[in-house]
VEXKOLTOR-702278 format. One record per residue (C-alpha): residue number from 1; residue in three letters; x, y, z. Coordinates in steps of 0.25 Angstrom, whole numbers, plus 2048, in hexadecimal, padded with zeros to 3 digits. Layout:
<num = NUM; residu = ALA; px = X; py = Y; pz = Z>
...
REM end
This chain:
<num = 1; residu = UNK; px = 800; py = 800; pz = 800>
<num = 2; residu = UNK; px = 805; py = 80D; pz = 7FC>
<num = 3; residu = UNK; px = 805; py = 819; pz = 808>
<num = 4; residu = UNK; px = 805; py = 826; pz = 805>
<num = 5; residu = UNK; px = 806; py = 831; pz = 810>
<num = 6; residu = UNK; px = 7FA; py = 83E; pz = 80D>
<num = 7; residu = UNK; px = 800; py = 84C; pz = 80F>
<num = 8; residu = UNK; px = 7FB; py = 852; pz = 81A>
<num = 9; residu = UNK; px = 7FB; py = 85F; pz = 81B>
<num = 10; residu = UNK; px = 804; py = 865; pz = 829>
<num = 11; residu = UNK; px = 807; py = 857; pz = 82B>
<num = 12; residu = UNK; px = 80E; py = 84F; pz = 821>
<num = 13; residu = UNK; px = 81A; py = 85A; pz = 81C>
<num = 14; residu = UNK; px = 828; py = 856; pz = 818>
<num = 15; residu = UNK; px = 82E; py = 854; pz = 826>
<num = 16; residu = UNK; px = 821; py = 84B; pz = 82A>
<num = 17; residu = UNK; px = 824; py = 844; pz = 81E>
<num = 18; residu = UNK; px = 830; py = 840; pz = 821>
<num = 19; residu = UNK; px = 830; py = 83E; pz = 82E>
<num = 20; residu = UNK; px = 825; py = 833; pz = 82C>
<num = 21; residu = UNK; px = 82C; py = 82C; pz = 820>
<num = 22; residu = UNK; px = 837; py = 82A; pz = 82C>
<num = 23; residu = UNK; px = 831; py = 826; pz = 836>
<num = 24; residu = UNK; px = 826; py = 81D; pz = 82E>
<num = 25; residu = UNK; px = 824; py = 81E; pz = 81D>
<num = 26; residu = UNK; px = 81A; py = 815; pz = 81B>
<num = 27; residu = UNK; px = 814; py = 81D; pz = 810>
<num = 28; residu = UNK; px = 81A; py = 81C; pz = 803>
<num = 29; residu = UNK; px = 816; py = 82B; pz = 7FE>
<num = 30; residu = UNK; px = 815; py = 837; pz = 807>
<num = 31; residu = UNK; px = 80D; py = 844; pz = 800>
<num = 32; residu = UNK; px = 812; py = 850; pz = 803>
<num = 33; residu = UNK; px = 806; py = 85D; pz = 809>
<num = 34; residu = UNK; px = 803; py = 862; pz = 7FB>
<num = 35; residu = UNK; px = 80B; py = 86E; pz = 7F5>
<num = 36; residu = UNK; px = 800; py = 878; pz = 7F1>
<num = 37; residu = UNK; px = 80A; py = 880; pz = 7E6>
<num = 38; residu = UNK; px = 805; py = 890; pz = 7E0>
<num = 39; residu = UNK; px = 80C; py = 895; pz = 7D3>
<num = 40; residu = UNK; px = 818; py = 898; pz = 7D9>
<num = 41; residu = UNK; px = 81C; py = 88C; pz = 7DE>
<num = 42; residu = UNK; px = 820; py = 892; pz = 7ED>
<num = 43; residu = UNK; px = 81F; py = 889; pz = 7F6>
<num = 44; residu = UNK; px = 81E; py = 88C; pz = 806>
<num = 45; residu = UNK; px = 827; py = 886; pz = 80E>
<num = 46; residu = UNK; px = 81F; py = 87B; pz = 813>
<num = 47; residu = UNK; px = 81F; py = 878; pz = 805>
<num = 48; residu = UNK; px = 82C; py = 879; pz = 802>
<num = 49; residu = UNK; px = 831; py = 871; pz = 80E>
<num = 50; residu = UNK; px = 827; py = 864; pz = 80B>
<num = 51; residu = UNK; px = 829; py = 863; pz = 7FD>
<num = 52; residu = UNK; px = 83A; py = 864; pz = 7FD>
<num = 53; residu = UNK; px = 841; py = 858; pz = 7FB>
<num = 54; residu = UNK; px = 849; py = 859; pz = 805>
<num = 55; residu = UNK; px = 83E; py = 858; pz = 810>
<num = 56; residu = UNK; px = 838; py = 84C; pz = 809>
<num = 57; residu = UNK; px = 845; py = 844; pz = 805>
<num = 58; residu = UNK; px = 843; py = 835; pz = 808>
<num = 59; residu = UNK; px = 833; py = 837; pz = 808>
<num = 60; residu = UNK; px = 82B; py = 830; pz = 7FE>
<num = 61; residu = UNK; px = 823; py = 83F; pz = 7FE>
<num = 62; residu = UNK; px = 819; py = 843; pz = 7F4>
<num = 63; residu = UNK; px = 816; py = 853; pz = 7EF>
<num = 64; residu = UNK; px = 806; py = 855; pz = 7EF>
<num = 65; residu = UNK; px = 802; py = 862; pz = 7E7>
<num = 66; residu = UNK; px = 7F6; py = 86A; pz = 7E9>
<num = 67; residu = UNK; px = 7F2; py = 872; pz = 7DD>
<num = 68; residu = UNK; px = 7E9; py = 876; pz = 7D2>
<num = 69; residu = UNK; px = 7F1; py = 87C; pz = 7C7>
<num = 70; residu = UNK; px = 7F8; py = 870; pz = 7BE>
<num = 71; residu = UNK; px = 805; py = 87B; pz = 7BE>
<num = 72; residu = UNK; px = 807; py = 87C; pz = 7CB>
<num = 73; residu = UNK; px = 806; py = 86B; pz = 7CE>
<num = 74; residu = UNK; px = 810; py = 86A; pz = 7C2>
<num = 75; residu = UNK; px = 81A; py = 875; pz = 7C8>
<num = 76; residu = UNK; px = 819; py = 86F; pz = 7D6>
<num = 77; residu = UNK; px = 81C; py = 861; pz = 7D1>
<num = 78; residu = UNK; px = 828; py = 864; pz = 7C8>
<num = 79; residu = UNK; px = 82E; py = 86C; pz = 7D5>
<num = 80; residu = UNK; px = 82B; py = 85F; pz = 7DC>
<num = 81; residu = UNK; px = 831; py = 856; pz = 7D3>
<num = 82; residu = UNK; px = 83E; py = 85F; pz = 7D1>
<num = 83; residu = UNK; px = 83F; py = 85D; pz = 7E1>
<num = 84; residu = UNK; px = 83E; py = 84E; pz = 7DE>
<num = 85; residu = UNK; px = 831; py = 849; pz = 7E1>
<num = 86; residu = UNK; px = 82B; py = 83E; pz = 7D7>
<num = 87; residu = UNK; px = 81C; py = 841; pz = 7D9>
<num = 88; residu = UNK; px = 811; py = 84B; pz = 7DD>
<num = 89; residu = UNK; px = 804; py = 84A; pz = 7E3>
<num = 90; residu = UNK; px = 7F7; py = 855; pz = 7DF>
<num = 91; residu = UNK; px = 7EC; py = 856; pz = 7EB>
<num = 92; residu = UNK; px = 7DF; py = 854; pz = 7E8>
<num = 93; residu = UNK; px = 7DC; py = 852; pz = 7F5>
<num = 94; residu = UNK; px = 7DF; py = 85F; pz = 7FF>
<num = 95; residu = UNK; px = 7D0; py = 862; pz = 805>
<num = 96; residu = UNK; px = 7D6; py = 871; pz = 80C>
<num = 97; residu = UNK; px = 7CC; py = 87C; pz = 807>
<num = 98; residu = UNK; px = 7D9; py = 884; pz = 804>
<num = 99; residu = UNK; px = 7DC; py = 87B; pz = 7FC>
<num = 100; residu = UNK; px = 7CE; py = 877; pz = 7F3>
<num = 101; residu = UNK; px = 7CB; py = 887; pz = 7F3>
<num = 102; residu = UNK; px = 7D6; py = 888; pz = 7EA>
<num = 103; residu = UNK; px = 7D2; py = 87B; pz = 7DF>
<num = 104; residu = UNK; px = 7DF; py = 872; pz = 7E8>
<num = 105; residu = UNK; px = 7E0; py = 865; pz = 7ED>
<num = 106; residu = UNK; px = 7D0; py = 85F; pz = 7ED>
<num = 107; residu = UNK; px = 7CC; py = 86E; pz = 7E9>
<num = 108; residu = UNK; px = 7D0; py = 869; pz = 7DA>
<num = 109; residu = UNK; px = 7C6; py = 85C; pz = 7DC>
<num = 110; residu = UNK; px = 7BA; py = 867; pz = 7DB>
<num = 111; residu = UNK; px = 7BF; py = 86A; pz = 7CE>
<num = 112; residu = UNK; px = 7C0; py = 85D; pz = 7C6>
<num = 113; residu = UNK; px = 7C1; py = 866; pz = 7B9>
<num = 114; residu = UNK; px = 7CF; py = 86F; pz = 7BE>
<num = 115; residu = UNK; px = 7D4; py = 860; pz = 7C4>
<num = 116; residu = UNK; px = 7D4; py = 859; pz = 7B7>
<num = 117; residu = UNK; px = 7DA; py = 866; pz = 7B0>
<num = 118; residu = UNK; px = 7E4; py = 866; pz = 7BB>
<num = 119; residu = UNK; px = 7E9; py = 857; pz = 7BB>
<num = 120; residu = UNK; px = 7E8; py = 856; pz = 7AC>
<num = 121; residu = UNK; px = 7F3; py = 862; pz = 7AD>
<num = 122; residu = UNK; px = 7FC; py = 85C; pz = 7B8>
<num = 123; residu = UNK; px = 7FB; py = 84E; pz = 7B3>
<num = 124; residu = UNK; px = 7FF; py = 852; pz = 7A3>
<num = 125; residu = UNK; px = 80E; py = 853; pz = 7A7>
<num = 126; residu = UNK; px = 80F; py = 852; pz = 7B4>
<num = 127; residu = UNK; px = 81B; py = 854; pz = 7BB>
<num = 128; residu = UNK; px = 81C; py = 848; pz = 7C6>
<num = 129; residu = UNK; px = 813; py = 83D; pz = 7C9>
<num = 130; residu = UNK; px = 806; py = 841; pz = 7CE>
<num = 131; residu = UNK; px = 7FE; py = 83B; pz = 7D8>
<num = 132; residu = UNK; px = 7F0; py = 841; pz = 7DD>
<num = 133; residu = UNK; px = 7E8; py = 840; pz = 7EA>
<num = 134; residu = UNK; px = 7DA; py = 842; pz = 7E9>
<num = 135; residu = UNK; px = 7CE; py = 844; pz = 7F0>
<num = 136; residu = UNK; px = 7BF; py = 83E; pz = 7EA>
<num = 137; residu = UNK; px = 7B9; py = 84C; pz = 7E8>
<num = 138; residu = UNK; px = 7B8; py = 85A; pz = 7ED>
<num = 139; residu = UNK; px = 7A8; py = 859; pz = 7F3>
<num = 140; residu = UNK; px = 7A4; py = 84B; pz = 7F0>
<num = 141; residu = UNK; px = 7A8; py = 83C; pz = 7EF>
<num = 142; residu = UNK; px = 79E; py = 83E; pz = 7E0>
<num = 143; residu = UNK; px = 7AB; py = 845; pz = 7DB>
<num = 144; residu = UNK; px = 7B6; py = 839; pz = 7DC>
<num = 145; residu = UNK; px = 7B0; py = 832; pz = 7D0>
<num = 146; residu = UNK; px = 7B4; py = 83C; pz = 7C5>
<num = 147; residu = UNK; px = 7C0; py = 840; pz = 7CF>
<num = 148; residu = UNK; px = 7C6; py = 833; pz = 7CD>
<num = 149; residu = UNK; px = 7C4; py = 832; pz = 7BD>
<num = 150; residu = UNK; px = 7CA; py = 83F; pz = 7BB>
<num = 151; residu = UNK; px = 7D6; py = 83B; pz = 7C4>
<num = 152; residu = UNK; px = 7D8; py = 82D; pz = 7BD>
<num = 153; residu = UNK; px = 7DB; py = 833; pz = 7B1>
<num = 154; residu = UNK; px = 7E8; py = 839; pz = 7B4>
<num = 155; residu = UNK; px = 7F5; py = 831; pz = 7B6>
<num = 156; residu = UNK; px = 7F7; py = 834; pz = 7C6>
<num = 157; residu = UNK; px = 801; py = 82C; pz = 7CE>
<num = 158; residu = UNK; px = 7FB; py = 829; pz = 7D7>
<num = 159; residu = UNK; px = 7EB; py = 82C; pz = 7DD>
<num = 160; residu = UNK; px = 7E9; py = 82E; pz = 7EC>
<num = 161; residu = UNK; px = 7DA; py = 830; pz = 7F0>
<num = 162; residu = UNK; px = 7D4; py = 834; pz = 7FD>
<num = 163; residu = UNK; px = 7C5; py = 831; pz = 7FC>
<num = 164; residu = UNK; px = 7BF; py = 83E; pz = 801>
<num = 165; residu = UNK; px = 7B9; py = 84B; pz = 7FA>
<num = 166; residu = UNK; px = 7BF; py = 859; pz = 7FD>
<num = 167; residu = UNK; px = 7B3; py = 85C; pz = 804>
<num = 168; residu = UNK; px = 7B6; py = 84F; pz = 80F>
<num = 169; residu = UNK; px = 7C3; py = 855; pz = 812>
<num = 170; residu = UNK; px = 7C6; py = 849; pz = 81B>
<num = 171; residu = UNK; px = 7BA; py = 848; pz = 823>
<num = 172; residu = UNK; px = 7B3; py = 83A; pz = 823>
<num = 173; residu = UNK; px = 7B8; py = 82E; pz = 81D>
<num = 174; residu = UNK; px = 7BE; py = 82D; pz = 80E>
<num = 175; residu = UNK; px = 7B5; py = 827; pz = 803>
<num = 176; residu = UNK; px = 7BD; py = 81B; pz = 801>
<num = 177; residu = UNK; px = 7B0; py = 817; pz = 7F7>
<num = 178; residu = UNK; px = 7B5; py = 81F; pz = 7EC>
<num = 179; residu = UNK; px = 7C2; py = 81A; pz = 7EC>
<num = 180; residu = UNK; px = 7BC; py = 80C; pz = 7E6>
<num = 181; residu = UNK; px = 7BA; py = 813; pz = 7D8>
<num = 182; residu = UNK; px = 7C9; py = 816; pz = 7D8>
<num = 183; residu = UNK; px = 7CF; py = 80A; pz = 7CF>
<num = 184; residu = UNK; px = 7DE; py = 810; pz = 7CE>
<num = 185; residu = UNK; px = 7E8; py = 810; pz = 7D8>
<num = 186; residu = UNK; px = 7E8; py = 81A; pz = 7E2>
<num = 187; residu = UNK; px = 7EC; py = 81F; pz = 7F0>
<num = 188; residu = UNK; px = 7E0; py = 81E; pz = 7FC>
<num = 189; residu = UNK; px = 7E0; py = 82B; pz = 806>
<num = 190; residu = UNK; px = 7D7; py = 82E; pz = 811>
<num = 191; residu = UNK; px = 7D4; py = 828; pz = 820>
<num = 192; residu = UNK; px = 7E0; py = 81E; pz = 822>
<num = 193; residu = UNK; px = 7E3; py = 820; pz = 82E>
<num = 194; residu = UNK; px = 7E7; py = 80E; pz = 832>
<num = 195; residu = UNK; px = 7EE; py = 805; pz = 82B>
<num = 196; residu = UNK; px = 7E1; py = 7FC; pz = 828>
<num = 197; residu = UNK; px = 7D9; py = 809; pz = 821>
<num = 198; residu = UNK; px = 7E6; py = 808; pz = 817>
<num = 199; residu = UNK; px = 7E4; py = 7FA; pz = 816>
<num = 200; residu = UNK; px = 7D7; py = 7FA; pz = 815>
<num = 201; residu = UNK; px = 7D5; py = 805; pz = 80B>
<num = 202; residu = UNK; px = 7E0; py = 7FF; pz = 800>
<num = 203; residu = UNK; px = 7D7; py = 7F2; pz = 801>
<num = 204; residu = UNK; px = 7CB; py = 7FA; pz = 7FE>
<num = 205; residu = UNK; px = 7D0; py = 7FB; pz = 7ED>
<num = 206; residu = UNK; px = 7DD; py = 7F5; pz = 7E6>
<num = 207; residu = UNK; px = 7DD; py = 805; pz = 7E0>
<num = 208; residu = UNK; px = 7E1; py = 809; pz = 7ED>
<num = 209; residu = UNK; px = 7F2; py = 809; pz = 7EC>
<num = 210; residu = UNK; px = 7F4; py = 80F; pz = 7FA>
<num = 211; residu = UNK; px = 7EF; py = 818; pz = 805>
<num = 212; residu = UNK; px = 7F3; py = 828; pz = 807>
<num = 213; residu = UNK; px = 7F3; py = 82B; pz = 818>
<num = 214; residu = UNK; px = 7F4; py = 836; pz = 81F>
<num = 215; residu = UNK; px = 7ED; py = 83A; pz = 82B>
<num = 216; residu = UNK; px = 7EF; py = 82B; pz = 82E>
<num = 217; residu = UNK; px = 7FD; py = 82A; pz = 82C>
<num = 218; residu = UNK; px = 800; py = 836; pz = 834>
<num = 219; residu = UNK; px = 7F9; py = 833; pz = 841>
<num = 220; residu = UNK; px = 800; py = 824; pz = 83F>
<num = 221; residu = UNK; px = 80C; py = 827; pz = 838>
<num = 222; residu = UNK; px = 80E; py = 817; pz = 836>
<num = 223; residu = UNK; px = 802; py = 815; pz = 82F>
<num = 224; residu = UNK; px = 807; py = 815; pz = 81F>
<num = 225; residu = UNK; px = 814; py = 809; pz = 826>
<num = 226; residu = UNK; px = 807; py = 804; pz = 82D>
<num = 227; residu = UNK; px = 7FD; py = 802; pz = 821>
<num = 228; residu = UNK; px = 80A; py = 7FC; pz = 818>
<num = 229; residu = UNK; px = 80B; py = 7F1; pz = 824>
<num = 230; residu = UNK; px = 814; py = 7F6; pz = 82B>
<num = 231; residu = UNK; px = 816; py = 7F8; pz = 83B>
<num = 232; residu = UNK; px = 80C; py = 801; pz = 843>
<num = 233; residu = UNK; px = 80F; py = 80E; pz = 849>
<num = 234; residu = UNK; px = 817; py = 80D; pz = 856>
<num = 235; residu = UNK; px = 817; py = 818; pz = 860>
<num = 236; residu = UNK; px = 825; py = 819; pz = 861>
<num = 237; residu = UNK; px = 828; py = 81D; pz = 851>
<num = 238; residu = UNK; px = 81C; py = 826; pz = 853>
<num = 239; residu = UNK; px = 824; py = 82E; pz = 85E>
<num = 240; residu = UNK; px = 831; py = 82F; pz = 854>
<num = 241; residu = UNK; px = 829; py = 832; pz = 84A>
<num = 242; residu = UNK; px = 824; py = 83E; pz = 851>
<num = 243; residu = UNK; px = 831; py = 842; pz = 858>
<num = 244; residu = UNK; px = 839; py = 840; pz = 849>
<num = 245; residu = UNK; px = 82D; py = 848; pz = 843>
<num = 246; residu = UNK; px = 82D; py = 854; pz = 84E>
<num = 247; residu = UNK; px = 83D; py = 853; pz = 84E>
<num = 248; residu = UNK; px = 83C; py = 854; pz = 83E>
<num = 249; residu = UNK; px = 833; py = 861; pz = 83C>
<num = 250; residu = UNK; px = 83D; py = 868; pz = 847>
<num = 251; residu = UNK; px = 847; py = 868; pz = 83C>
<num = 252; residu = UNK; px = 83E; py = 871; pz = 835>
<num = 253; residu = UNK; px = 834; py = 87A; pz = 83D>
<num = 254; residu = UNK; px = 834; py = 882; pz = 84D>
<num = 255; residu = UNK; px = 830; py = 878; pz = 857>
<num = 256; residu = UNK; px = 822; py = 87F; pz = 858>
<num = 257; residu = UNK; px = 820; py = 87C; pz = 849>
<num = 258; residu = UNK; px = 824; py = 86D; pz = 84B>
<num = 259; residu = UNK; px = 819; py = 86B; pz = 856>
<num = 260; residu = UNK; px = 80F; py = 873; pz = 84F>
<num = 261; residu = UNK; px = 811; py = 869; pz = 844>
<num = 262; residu = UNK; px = 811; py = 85C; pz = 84C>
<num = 263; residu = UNK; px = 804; py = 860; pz = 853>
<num = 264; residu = UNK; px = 7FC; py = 85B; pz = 846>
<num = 265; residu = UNK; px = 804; py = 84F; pz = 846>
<num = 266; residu = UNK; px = 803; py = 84A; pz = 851>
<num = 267; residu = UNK; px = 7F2; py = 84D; pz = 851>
<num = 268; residu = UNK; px = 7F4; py = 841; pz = 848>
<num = 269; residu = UNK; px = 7FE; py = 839; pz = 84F>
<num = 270; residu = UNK; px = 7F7; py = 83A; pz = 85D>
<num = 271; residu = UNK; px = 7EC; py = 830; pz = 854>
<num = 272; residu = UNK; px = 7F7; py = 824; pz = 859>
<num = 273; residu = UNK; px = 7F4; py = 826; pz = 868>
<num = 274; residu = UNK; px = 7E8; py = 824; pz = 871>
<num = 275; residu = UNK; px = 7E1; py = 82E; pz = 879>
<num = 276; residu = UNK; px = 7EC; py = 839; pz = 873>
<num = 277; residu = UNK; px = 7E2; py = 846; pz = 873>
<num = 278; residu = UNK; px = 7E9; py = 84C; pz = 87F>
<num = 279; residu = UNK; px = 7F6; py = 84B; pz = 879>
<num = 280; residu = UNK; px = 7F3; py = 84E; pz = 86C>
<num = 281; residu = UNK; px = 7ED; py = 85C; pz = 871>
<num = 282; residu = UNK; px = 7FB; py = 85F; pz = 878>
<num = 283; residu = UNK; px = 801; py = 85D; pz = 86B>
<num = 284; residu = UNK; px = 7FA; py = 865; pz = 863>
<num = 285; residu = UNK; px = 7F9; py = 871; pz = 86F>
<num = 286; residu = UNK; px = 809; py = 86F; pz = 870>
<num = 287; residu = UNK; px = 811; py = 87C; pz = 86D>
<num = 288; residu = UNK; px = 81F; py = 878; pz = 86F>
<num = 289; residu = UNK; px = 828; py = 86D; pz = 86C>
<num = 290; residu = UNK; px = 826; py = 869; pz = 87C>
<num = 291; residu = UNK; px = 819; py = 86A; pz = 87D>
<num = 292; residu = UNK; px = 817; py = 861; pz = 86F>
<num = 293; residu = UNK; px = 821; py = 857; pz = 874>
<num = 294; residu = UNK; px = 81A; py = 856; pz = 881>
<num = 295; residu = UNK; px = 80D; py = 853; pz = 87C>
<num = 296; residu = UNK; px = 813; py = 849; pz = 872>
<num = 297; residu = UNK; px = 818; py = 841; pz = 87D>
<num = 298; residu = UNK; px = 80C; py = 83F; pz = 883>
<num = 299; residu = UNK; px = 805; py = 83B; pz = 879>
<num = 300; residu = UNK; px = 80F; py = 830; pz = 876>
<num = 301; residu = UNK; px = 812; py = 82C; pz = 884>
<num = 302; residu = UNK; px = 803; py = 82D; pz = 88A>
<num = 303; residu = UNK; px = 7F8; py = 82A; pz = 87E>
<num = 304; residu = UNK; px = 7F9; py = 81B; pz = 87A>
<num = 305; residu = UNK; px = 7FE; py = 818; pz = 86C>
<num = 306; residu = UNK; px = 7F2; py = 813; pz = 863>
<num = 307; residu = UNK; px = 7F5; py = 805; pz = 85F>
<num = 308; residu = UNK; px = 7EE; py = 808; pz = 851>
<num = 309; residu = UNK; px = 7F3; py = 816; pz = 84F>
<num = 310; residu = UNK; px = 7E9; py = 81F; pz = 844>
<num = 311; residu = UNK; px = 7E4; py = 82B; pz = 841>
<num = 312; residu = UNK; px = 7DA; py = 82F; pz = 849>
<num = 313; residu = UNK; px = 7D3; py = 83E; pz = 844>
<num = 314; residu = UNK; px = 7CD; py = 841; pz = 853>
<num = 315; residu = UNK; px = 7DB; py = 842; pz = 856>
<num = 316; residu = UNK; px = 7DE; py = 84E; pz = 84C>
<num = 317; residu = UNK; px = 7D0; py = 854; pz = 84C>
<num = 318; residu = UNK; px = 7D1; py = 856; pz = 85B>
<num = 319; residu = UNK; px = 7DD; py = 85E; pz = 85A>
<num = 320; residu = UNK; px = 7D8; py = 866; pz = 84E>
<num = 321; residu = UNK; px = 7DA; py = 869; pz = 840>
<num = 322; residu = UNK; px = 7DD; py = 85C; pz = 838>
<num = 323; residu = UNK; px = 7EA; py = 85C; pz = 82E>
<num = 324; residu = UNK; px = 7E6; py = 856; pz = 81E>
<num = 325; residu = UNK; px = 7ED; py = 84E; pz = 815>
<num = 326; residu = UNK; px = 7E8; py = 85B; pz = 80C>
<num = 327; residu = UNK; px = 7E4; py = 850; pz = 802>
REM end
C-alpha cells in the first residue's frame, strides 16, 4: 500500500517533515503546504524556507500549487524542477473562503468550464509530472460524475480523492459511495485515523493504490510504519520525537516561536493519552520554554498511553480552532 502524508497547513512545513522521516517514514511521499504564487513569483519567506532544497534533502517531498492561471503553474513548476524536484502537485482541494473567493483550490471545481480551460493548458506541455488532488464538488456530491469524466481525460500521474464537496469542509463522514465509479487508479484521502480504516478502505476497490493521511498520522505519528505492517507506536519514540522535533525548530525560530508552533502539534499528539485534557490545556496556555516543557512532562508521566493510539477530534476542538490539510 502506497502512503502519502497530506499537507497540513501550520503543521507539516520543512523541519516537520524532516524530523518525522527521521524518526518514523513510513510514507512514501510527503506533500508540501501549497505555494500560492502571483506574477511575480515573490515568494515569502515561509515559502522560501519550505520549498528549498536544502530544507527537504533526503525527504521524498512533493511541491502542491495552488492556482488558477496556467502561466503561473507552468513558472512555479520549471522553478521547481531547476531546484530539483521530479514532480508537482495542483490543489483542487483547499475549502478556506480566501482561497474559493478568488476561483483557487476547490473554488475552481465551481467553474468546470475555466478548469477544463486550465488543465488542457497545464497539461499540453507540461513542465514535471502532475498529479491532482480533488475534491467531489463545490455544493453537491451530484457534481462528481462530470468532475470525474473531465479529470480522466488528462494524462495525471497520479489521482488523489477526498470524498467531500467544498461546502462539507471536513465536517461528517467522506462519501466513500462515490468512489465506486472511479475505475483507475488512485490515492484514497479522508477520515484514516487507524491502521484497520486503511486496510479496510484499499479493500473497498482494487482502483484504490494507497491511502493520503494527515490529521491521523500526525496525532499517531506511527501510523503510515503501522498500516504497512510494521510495529505500533511506543511511548518512548514519541517522546524523542517530540524533543528531536522541538530541538530541531530552535535551530531556526526564538523559543516563544517554537512553543507557539508545538501547541498545535501536540493538540494532536495529546490524542495517544487517556484522560489528557488538563495537560493539553497547560500546553496550549504555556508562554515559555519552561512553562511548555512542564506541561509536556505531565502529560507523558501522568496521562496513561493509549494502547491503540488515533486521532481523536474532541481533542482538537476543545482546544480551539482545528488545523487542515487545505485539501
Amino acid at each position: 500500500m502506497r502512503i502519502y502524508f497530506a499537507p497540513m497547513e501550520g503543521i507539516t512545513d520543512a523541519v516537520y517533515r524532516r524530523v518525522h522521516y527521521r524518526n518514523f517514514g513510513g510514507a512514501q511521499k510527503y506533500f508540501m503546504p501549497f505555494i500560492s504564487p502571483s506574477h511575480s513569483l515573490c515568494f515569502n519567506r515561509r515559502e522560501r524556507f519550505d520549498m528549498s532544497p536544502e530544507q527537504n534533502s533526503g525527504v521524498p517531498a512533493v511541491p502542491q500549487i495552488l492556482t488558477n492561471k496556467p502561466e503561473y503553474f507552468q513558472a512555479v513548476s520549471a522553478l521547481l524542477r531547476d531546484m530539483g524536484y521530479s514532480e508537482v502537485n495542483l490543489n483542487l482541494g483547499c475549502p478556506s473562503g480566501t482561497v474559493t473567493a478568488k476561483g483557487k483550490g476547490s473554488g475552481l471545481l465551481r467553474t468546470p468550464d475555466v478548469l477544463e480551460k486550465f488543465l488542457d493548458a497545464i497539461f499540453a506541455r507540461p513542465v514535471l509530472p502532475i498529479s491532482i488532488k480533488t475534491r467531489i464538488g463545490y455544493d453537491s456530491l451530484s457534481e462528481w460524475p462530470a468532475l470525474y469524466a473531465l479529470l480522466r481525460a488528462y494524462p495525471y500521474s497520479e489521482l488523489i480523492v477526498h470524498p467531500r464537496t467544498r461546502q462539507e469542509f471536513y465536517q461528517g463522514e467522506p462519501h466513500r459511495e462515490a468512489c465506486s465509479r472511479i475505475d483507475v487508479p488512485y490515492i484514497y484521502n479522508g477520515n484514516l485515523f487507524r491502521k484497520e480504516d486503511c486496510l479496510q478502505i484499499c479493500n473497498e476497490s482494487p482502483a484504490i493504490q494507497g491511502v493520503m493521511l494527515g490529521r491521523g498520522l500526525v496525532a499517531n505519528p506511527a501510523l503510515a510504519r503501522e498500516a504497512n505492517g510494521g510495529a505500533p507506536l511506543m511511548l518512548e519514540e514519541l517522546r524523542s520525537f517530540h524533543d528531536d522535533m522541538f530541538s530541531e525548530y530552535l535551530h531556526y525560530w526564538p523559543e516563544s516561536a517554537v512553543v507557539g508552533r508545538m501547541h498545535l502539534i501536540m493538540k494532536y499528539m495529546s490524542s495517544c493519552f487517556e484522560n489528557s485534557e488538563k495537560a493539553r490545556r497547560a500546553i496550549v496556555k504555556a508562554t515559555n520554554a519552561e512553562e511548555y516543557h512542564a506541561a509536556v512532562y505531565q502529560l507523558f508521566h501522568n496521562c496513561p498511553f493509549r494502547e491503540k493510539p488515533a486521532f481523536i477530534l474532541e481533542n482538537i476542538l476543545k482546544q480551539g480552532e482545528i488545523a487542515q490539510d487545505k485539501n
